[in-house]
C-alpha positions in Angstrom: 0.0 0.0 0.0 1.1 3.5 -0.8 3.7 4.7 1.7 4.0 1.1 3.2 5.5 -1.4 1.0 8.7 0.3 0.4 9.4 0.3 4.4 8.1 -2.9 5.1 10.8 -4.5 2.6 13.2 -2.4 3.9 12.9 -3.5 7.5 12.3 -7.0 6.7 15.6 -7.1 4.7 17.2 -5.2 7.5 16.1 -7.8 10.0 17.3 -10.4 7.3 20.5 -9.2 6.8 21.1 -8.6 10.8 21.6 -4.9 10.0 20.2 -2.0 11.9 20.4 -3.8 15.4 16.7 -4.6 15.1 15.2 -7.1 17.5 11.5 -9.3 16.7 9.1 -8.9 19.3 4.8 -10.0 19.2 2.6 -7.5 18.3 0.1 -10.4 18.7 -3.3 -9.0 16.4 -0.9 -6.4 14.4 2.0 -7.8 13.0 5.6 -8.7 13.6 7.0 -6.0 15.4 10.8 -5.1 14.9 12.2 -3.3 17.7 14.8 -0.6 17.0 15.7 1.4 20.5 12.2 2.4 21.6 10.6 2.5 18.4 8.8 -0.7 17.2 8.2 -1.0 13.2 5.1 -3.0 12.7 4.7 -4.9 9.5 1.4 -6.6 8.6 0.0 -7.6 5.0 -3.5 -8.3 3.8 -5.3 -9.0 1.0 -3.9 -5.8 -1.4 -0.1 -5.5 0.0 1.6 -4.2 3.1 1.1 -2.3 6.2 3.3 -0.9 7.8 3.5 1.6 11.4 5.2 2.8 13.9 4.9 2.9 17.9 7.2 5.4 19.8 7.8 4.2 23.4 9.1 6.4 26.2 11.8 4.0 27.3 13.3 1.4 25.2 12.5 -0.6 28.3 9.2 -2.6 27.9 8.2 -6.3 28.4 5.1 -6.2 26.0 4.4 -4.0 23.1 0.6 -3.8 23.6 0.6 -3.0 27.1 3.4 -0.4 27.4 2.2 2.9 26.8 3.3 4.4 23.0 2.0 6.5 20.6 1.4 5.5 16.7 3.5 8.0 14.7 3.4 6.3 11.5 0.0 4.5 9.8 -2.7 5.2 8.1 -3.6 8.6 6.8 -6.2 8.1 4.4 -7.8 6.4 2.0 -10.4 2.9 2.7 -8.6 0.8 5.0 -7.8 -2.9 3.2 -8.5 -1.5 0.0 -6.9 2.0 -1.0 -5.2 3.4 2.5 -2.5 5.8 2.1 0.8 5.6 4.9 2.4 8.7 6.4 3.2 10.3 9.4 0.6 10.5 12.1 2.7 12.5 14.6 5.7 14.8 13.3 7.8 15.9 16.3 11.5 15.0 16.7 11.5 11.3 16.0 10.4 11.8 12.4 14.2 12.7 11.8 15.8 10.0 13.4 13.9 7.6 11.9 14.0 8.8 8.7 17.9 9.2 9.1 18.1 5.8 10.6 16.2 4.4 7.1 18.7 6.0 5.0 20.8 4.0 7.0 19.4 0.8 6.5 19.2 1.4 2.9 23.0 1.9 2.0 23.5 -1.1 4.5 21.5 -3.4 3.1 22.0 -2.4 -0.6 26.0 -2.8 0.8 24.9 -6.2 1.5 22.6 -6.8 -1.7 25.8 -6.5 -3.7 28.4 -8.4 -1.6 25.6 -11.6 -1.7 25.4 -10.7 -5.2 29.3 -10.7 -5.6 29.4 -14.0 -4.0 27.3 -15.6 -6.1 29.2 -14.6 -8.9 32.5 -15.8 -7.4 30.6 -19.3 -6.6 29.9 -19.4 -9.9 33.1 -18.3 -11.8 34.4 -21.3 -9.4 32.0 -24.1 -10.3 32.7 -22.8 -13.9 36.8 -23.1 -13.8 36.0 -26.8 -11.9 33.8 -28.2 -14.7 36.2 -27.0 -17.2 39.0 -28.3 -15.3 36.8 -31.6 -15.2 36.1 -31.2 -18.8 40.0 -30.9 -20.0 40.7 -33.8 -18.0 38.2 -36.1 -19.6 39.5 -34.7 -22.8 43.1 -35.9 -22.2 42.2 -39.3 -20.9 40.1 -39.5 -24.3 43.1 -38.3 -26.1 45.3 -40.9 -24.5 42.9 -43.5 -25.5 42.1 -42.7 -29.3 
């Protein structure tokens, strides 16, 4: 959904990738929660795509999500809930910053990542490659020696 998809990937990745130093907590009837500090990024999907919000705690101190006081500063803004709801910011203050600076974070991390995986791959198979033509030389010869 519009405003949600692009941060649900990007803290599912994050979470993936162990970047970001994100923890996964229940958010039992909302979502997996992913706790960052005391902010906890719930991500959710339904029918049409993604949802996505956040909860701002006072302390980063809390046994349950539900039950410790927090405010919902990201979420829905507009639209028809499960069909055309729009994402934003429910509550700018301070917070809005950070988290937005702590985003661009996550994205040059996990891109970083996205391309040393990708790297590795092609090293794997640049590898597998030189060892089946390696294998392949060798049957060669031993034909050679034999015709």
């Amino acid at each position: 959904m519009k405003g949600a998809t692009g941060y649900y990937n990007l803290i599912e990745k994050a979470y993936r990738y162990k970047i970001g130093d994100l923890t996964k907590i229940d958010c039992p009837g909302y979502g997996d929660g992913y706790k960052h500090k005391n902010v906890v990024f719930v991500l959710s999907e339904h029918a049409r795509g993604e949802t996505f919000k956040i909860w701002i705690y006072k302390s980063e101190n809390f046994d349950d999500a539900l039950v410790a006081e927090h405010l919902e500063v990201y979420g829905v803004i507009g639209g028809q809930p499960g069909w055309t709801e729009e994402y934003g910011w429910t509550i700018s203050a301070s917070w809005v910053d950070y988290i937005l600076a702590y985003f661009g974070y996550l994205r040059v991390e996990t891109e970083k990542r996205e391309i040393e995986i990708e790297e590795g791959k092609k090293k794997i198979a640049h590898e597998k490659d030189l060892e089946f033509s390696s294998k392949v030389s060798e049957f060669e010869n031993s034909f050679k020696k034999l015709y």
